[in-house]
C-alpha positions in Angstrom: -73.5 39.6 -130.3 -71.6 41.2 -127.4 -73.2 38.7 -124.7 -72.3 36.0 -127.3 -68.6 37.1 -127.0 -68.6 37.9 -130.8 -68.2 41.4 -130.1 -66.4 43.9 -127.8 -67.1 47.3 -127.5 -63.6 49.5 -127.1 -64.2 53.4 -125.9 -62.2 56.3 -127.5 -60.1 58.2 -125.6 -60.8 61.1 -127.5 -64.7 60.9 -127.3 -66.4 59.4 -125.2 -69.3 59.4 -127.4 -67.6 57.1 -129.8 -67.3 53.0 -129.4 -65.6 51.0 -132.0 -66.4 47.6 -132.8 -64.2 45.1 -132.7 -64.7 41.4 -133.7 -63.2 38.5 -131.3 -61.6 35.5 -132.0 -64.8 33.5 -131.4 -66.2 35.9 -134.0 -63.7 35.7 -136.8 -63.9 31.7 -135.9 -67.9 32.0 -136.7 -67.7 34.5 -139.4 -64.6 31.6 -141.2 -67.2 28.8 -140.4 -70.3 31.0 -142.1 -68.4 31.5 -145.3 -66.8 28.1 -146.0 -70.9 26.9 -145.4 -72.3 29.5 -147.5 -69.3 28.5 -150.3 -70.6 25.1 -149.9 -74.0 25.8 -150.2 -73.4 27.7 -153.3 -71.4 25.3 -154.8 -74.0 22.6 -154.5 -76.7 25.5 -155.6 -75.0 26.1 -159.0 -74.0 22.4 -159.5 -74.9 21.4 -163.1 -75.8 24.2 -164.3 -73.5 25.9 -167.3 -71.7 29.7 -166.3 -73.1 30.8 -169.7 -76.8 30.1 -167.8 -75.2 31.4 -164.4 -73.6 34.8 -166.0 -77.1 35.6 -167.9 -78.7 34.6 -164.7 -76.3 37.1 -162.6 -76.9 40.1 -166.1 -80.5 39.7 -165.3 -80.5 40.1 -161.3 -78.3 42.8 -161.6 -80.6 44.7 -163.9 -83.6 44.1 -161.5 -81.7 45.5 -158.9 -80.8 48.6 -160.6 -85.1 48.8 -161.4 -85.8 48.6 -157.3 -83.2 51.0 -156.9 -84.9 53.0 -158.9 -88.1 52.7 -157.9 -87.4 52.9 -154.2 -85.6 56.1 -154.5 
């Protein structure tokens, strides 16, 4: 991400151990352009279909998250 000039790596002057991150233009330009594409995709994913469906769609994923979470801990 660095070479792609999405990144740049700042040094602290207090500890030379630690680098912050910092995102560049060209990255908040590519991370704007991700989300509006993702919202688009979504948008034409969900098309049709009613929120009650989509919120006991969401109830259900949620729960099977919470039962990997538990079996992965």
């Amino acid at each position: 991400m660095e070479n792609n000039g999405l990144i740049e790596r700042i040094n602290c002057d207090k500890d030379s151990r630690i680098k912050y991150i910092k995102c560049t233009d060209k990255g908040k330009e590519l991370k704007d352009i991700a989300k509006k594409n993702f919202t688009c995709l979504l948008n034409k994913l969900i098309d049709g279909i009613d929120k009650e469906d989509l919120n006991t769609f969401n109830k259900i994923i949620s729960k099977m998250i919470e039962n990997m979470e538990v079996i992965y801990d």
